[in-house]
Structures are given as C-alpha cells and as structure tokens.
C-alpha positions in Angstrom: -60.7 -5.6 56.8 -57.3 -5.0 58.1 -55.1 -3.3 56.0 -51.3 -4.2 57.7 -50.4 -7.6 55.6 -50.1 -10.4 57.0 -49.6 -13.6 56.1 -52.5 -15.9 55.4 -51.9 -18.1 58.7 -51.3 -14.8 60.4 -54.3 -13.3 58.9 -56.4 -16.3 59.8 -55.1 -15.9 63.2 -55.7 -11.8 63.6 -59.9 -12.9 62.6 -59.9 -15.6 65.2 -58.2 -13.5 67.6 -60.5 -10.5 67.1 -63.6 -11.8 68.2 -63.4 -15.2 67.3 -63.9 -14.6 63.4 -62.1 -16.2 60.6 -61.0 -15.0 57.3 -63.9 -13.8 54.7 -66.0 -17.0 53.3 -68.1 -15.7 50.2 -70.9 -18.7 49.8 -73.4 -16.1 47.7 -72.8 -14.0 44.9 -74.4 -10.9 46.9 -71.3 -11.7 49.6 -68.9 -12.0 46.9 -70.1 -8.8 45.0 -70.1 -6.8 48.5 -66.7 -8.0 49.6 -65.7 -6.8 46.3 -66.8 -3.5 46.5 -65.1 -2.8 50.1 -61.9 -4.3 48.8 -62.1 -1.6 45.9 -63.0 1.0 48.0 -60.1 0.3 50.2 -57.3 -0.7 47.4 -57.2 2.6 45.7 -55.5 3.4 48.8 -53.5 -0.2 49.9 -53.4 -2.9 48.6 -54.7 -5.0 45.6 -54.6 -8.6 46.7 -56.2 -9.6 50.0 -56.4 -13.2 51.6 -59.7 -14.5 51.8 -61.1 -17.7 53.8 -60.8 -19.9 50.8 -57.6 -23.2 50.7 -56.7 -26.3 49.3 -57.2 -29.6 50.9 -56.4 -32.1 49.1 -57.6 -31.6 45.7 -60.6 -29.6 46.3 -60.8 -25.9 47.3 -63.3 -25.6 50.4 -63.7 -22.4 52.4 -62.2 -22.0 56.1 -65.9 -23.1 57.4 -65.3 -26.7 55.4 -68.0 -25.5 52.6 -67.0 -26.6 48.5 -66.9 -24.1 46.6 -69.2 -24.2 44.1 -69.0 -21.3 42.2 -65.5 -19.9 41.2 -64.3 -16.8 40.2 -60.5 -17.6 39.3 -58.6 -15.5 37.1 -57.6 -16.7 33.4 -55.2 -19.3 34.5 -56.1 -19.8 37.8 -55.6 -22.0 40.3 -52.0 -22.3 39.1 -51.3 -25.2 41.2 -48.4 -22.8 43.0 -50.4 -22.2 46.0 -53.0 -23.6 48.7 -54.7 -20.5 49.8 -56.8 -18.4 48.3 -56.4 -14.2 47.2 -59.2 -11.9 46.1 -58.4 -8.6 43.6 -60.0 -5.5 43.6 -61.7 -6.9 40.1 -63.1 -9.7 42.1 -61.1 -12.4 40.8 -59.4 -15.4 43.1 -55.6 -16.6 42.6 -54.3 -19.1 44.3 -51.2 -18.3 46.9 -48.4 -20.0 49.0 -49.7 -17.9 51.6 -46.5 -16.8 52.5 -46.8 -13.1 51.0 -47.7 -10.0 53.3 -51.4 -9.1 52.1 -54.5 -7.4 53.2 -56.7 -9.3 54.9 -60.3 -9.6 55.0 -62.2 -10.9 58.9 -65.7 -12.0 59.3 -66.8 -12.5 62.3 -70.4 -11.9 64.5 -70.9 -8.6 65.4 -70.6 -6.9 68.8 -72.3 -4.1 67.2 -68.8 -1.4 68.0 -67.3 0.5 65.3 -64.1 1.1 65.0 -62.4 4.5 65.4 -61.4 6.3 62.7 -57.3 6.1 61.5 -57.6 2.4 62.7 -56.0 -0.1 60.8 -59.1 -2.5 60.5 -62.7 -1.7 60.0 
C-alpha cells in the first residue's frame, strides 16, 4: 500500500517500479475480503478511495493481469460509465474512475521477503 496519491497510471507505474509489481488484482473473495481489511485499517488514517488493478477495455472490465472479472462488487450505481479504471472503498465496494484523481494506491508484487521500516510511506 502506498499512501502518497497518485494517479492510477502513476500508481501502476510506482508497483512496476518497486519490484516489478502491478496494482492489486482481487481474483478470490478471500483476496478481496483481505485487501479490504488493510485498506480499512489504513483509511481511518488517509484515505478512502484507493486505485486498484482493475480497467476498462473495451466494454469489459478485466484486471491489469488481462483476467474478466467475474465477480463484482460495484457500488449502487456503479460503473457509471465516467471512468476506465477502477477504485476500491474502505466498505469494499468498486467505482469506476477517470484515473486522473490523486488516490491511495494498492501494489502487489512477489516478495523479497524485506519489510519496510516504520514511518514509510508504503508497506
């Protein structure tokens, strides 16, 4: 998680950057429900809305690994049709986004097995 917002481009960027990772994909619920739970840990403190490894191609919303979705979790009303890339909430619910707002973002990525220091911005 890194908590400095970023666009989603710029967050997808920052995951591939830092150890060749990519922005959350949530293929299971038990992904989905974890992600969840770190994302409400951390927005009591920062932020509610976090960019997640989900966008629209076409007219099909696929994660950033080319995988359908196939089970949603979109807000009453959502996807809008304003946006192409996807935003989890602390409640775990998805909107869609023009990606162009500065929000949390959320890495996955293989592990090198090193934590991060404490007072980072990312963990």
């Amino acid at each position: 998680m890194r908590l400095k917002g970023s666009t989603w481009n710029e967050g997808q960027e920052t995951c591939s950057d830092f150890n060749k990772g990519g922005l959350v994909v949530m293929e299971t619920e038990g992904e989905r429900s974890y992600i969840k739970s770190m994302i409400r840990l951390a927005s009591n403190k920062f932020e509610n809305k976090w960019y997640i490894g989900l966008k629209k191609e076409g007219r099909s919303w696929k994660w950033t690994n080319d995988i359908p979705v196939t089970s949603s979790h979109w807000s009453n009303g959502q996807p809008s049709g304003q946006g192409n890339f996807g935003v989890m909430t602390s409640d775990g619910m998805w909107f869609d986004e023009d990606g162009t707002n500065p929000y949390a973002i959320i890495c996955e990525y293989e592990s090198d097995g090193v934590c991060v220091q404490p007072g980072a911005d990312q963990f």
